[in-house]
N, C-alpha and C positions, 0 to 999 in steps of 0.2 A: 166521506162525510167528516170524517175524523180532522184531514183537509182545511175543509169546510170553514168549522165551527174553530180552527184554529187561525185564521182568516179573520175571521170575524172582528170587527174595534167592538173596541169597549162602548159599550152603548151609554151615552149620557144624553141625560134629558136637561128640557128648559125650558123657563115657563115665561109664554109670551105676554106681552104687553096689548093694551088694545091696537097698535100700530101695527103686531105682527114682530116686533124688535126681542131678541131675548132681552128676558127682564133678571131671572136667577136661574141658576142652573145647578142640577143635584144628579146624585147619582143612582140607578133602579139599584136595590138592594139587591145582594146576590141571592138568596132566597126566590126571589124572582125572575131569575133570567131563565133563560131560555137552555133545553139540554140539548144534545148533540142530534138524539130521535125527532124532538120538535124541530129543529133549525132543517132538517132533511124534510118533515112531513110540507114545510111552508115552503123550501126552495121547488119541492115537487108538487106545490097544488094539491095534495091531499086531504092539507088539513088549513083552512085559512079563514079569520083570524083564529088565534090563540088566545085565551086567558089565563092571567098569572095572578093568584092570587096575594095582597099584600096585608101584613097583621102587624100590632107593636110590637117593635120591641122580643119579647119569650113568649107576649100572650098570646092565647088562643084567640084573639079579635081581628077577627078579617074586616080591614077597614076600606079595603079597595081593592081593584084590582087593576094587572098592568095587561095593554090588548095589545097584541104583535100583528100587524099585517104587511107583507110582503107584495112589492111588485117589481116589473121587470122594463125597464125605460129603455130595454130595444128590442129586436127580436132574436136574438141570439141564445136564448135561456139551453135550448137545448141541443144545437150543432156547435157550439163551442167552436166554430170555425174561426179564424185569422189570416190574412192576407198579407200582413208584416208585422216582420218580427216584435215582438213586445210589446203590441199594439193592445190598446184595452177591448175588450170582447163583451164581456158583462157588466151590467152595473144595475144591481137592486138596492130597491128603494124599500130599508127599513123604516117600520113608520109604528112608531109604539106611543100608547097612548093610556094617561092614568085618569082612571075614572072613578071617585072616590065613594061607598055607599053612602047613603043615607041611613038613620039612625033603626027604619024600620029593614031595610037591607041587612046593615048590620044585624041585627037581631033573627032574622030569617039564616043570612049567610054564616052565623058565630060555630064556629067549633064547643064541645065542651067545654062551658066557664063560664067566665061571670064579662059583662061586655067590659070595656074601657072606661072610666068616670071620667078622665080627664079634661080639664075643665077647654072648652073654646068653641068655634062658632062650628054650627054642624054644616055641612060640606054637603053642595047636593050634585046631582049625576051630570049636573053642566057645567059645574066647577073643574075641568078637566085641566089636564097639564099634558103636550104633546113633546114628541119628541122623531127627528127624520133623521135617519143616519143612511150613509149610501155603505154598498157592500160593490167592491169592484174585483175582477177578475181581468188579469191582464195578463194573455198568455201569450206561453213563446210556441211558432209556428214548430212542426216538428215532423219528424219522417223514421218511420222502420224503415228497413232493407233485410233480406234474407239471402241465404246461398247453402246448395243443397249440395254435398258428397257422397262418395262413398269414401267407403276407409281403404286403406293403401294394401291391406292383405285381401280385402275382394275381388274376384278377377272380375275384369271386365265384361260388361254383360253384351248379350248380343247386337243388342240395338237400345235408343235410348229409352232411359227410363222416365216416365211422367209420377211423381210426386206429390199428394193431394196435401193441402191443408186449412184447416181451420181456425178462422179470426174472429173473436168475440171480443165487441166493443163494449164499455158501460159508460155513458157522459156520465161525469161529476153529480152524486147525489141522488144518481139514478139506479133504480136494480133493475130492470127489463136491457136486456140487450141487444145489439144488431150482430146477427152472424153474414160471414164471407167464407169464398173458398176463393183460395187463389192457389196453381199450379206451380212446380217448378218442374222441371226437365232436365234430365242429367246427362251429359252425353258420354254416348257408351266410349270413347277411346278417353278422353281426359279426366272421366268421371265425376266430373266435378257439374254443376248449372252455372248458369250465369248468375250475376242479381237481381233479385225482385223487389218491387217496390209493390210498399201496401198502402192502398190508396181509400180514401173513405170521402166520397162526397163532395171531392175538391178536384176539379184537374188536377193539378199540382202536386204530386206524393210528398214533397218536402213540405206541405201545409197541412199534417193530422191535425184532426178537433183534441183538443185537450181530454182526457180521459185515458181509460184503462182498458189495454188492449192481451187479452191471453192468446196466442200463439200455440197450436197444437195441431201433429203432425198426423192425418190417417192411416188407420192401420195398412201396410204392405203386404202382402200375402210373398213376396220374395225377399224383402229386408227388414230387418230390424232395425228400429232406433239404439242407439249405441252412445252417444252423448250429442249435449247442447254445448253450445258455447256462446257468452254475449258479446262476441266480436267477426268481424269477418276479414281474410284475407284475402287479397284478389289480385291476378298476376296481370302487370301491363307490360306490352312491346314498344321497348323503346329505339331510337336511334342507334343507342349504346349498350342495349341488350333487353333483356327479362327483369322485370323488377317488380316487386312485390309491396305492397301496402295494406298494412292493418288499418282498421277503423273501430274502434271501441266503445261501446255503451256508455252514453253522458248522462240518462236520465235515470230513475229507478226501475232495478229491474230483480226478478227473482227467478232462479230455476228450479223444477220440482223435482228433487232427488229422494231418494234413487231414480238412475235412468231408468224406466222401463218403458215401454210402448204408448203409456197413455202418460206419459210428461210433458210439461210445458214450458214455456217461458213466457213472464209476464213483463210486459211494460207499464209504468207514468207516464204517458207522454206530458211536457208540461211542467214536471219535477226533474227536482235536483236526486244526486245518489240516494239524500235524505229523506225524499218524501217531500221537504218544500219546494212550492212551488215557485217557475220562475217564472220574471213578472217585474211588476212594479207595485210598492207599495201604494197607501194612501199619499204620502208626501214626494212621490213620482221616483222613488231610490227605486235602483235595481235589485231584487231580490235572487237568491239560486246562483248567483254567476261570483264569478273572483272579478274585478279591476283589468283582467284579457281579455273578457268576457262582455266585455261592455263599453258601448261608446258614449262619450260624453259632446253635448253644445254646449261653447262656451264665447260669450260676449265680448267684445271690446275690452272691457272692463276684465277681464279676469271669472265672469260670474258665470258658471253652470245653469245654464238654460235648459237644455233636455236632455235624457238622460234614456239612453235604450240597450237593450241587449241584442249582441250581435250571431249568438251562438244558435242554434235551435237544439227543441229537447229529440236527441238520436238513437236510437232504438238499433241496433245488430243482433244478427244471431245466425249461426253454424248449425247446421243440424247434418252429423255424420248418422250414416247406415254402414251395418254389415251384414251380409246376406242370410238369409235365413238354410239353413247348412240341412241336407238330409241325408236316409241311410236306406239303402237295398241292401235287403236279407234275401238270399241265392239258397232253395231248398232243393235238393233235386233229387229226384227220389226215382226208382221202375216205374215201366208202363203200370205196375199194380196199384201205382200211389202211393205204397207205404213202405217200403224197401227203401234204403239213403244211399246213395249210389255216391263210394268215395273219390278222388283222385277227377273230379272233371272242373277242367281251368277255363275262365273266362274274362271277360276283358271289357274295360266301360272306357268309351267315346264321346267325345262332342259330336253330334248329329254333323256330317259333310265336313268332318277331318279328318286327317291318320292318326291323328299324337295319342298313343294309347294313357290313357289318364293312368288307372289302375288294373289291375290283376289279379284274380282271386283264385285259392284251390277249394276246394269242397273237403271237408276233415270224415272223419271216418263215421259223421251224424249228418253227411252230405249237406253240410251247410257253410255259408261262408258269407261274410258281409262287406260292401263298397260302403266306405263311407266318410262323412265330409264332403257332399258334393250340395256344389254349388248351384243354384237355381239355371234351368236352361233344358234343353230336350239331347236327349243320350240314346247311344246304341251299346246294347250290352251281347256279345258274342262268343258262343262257348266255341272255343280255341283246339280243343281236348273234351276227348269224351272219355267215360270209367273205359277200361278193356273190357269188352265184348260187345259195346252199345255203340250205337250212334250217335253222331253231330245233331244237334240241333239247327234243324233247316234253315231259317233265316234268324237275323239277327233279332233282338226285343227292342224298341222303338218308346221309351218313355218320355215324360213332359214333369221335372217336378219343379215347383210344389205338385203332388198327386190328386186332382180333384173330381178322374173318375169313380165309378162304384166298385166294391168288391167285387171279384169275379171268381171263377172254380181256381184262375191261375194266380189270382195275387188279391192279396189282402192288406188291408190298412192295422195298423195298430198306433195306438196314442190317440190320445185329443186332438181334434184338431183347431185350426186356425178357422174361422168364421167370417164370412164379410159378404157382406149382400148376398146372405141366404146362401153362399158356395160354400162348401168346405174346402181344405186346402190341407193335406196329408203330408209328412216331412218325415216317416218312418210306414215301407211299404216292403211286402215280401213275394217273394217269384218262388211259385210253385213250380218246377220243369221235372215232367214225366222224359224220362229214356226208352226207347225202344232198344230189345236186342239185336246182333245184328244177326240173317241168318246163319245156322250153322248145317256145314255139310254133315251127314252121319258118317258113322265110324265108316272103315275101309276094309272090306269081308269080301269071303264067295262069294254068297249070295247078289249082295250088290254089285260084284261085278260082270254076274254074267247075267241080270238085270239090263244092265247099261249094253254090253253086246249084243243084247236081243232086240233092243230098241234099234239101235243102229242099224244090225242085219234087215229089220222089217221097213227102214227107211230109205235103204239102197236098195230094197228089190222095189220097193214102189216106183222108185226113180227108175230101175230099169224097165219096167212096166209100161211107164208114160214115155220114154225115148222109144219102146217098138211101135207101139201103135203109132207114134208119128211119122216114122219110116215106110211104115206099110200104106196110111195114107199120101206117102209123097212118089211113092212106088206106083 
């Protein structure tokens, strides 16, 4: 709005003839004019007309008042769309008009005081004095682009990642907004998306409606936001190799710092770095742009005919991730659950590879922690068991972020991450019971003429069952 009401000419009135011809022409007292709140409520139909009222001079004598009505001579008030560059879009029609009281008005309308005596003819409510001024918007056609990373110390993820986010429009003068979601897709070897174009109600992504567009990224339950940037770089294959071009922010743009999760980047599309906009003025000059920026027609004669801009307002932005990082805490304790069984090593994997990532020993509170690991599903493998216990049968088979429940064998700790009703756990603990392994008893008398009696009663049975078969084959 602010925009807007800086936009705005100077409003001067004039007072017609019976012909319709200006006859004299004055200026509304500034008293009178219009504030930035009103020029919004009448662009937006909320409030139309307006009255302004007009007094002498310091007195309290309200002698008239000035009426503001607004309209709109095309249909464009609120797509703000454009099809070429610099082309004019809107054009309203100010139309103010002074309506002067009568002397019993006055005296009903008077503030505290004494009325005006001043001497001359009293003025009645069709004595009026108009005034049409046009308000034009002439906007330049304009395009965001986006490009989505990851950052260079995250490993590569297994497969591609999809990237949500959200685009909130506001046209010019308006507070209701239009949301979108538009994707991006990272692919898991280059890490990098392609670019996106954000498109609003136009085939055309290079032709945005003038207005204001915030950009913000959906929460990731695997990555974090890490920075913005209002530029993108993007790699092309050439004949003669790899080559790289920047593209950078022409129009205003703001990023919201500190980085965190719910950051944004806002664009003007439509402005310049400064907030003005570009365009053309009332006397058809190019507004926003430098003399590169701008084509000029010119006549036979030397004369500047028309005068456009050739640049559109361009909108960039980078948005790096880096992966949301977690920790296994390895508790391993006796069959009894509460004994800490020291000295047992183990070993964390990417799910269907060899490359042992890490290695852990269990300390003398049988505990030990992997960590820093990267989003992706893992086998964890005890290597080494304490002396006297057993391996742990098969491997553990985790997926984090962790968004199962507690169980008897592992438990979550910390807050977690939230999104569509999931939780999503980045600090998770493995409880592992050992068994002993058996032991033989000591080695005595007893027990070993135990074990010979066993034996002697298992060879005579055997000899038992070898006669009787002899006898029936006899």
């Amino acid at each position: 709005m602010k925009q807007l009401n800086e936009e705005q000419p100077k409003i001067n009135g004039f007072e017609k003839d019976s012909n319709g011809a200006s006859k004299n022409t004055y200026n509304i007292p500034e008293s009178s004019h219009l504030i930035a709140g009103e020029i919004s409520k009448l662009l937006n139909g909320t409030q139309t007309p307006i009255s302004k009222t007009y007094s002498y001079g310091n007195t309290q004598d309200n002698v008239g008042k000035f009426v503001y009505t607004i309209g709109v001579d095309n249909d464009k008030k609120t797509s703000h769309n454009t099809t070429t560059v610099g082309v004019q879009v809107e054009q309203y029609n100010l139309h103010v008009e002074y309506v002067p009281y009568t002397m019993n008005e006055r005296e009903t309308n008077k503030a505290p005081g004494t009325l005006s005596t001043a001497p001359g003819t009293e003025l009645l409510g069709t004595d009026k004095k108009t005034s049409d001024n046009y308000y034009y918007v002439n906007v330049v056609a304009g395009k965001i682009q986006l490009i989505k990373k990851l950052d260079s110390d995250t490993p590569a993820p297994d497969s591609d990642k999809t990237f949500k986010f959200n685009v909130e429009y506001t046209a010019p003068g308006r507070t209701a907004s239009e949301l979108k979601q538009i994707n991006l897709i990272v692919d898991k070897v280059t890490k990098i998306s392609g670019e996106e174009m954000v498109v609003y109600g136009t085939p055309d992504s290079q032709q945005l409606p003038r207005g204001t567009y915030v950009i913000k990224e959906s929460l990731n339950p695997e990555y974090k936001l890490k920075n913005i940037e209002n530029s993108i770089t993007s790699t092309t294959s050439t004949s003669e190799g790899s080559q790289s071009v920047t593209k950078t922010t022409n129009c205003y743009n703001e990023i919201s710092n500190p980085i965190t999760d719910a950051s944004s980047i806002t664009f003007m599309i439509g402005t310049d770095g400064n907030r003005k906009v570009i365009g053309k003025d009332k006397n058809g000059n190019v507004t926003g742009l430098d003399e590169t920026e701008i084509e000029k027609t010119t006549s036979k004669e030397g004369v500047v005919t028309a005068i456009k801009a050739t640049k559109a307002a361009e909108g960039y932005a980078t948005f790096t991730n880096e992966a949301r990082l977690s920790t296994i805490h390895i508790k391993k304790v006796d069959a009894d659950g509460k004994t800490p069984l020291e000295g047992a090593m183990f070993t964390l994997k990417k799910k269907g590879t060899e490359d042992e990532l890490q290695k852990i020993t269990t300390d003398k509170n049988g505990e030990a922690d992997f960590t820093g690991i990267a989003p992706g599903t893992y086998q964890i493998t005890e290597v080494q068991s304490p002396k006297g216990y057993t391996l742990l049968a098969n491997p553990i088979e985790v997926t984090l972020p962790y968004t199962a429940s507690s169980t008897d064998d592992v438990s979550t700790t910390a807050t977690p991450i939230v999104i569509d009703s999931k939780n999503y756990y980045y600090n998770i603990t493995y409880t592992i019971k050992n068994n002993k392994l058996f032991n033989m008893p000591a080695s005595g008398g007893r027990f070993k003429a135990t074990l010979i009696g066993i034996a002697v009663m298992i060879m005579a049975a055997g000899c038992y069952v070898l006669r009787h078969r002899r006898k029936r084959i006899i």
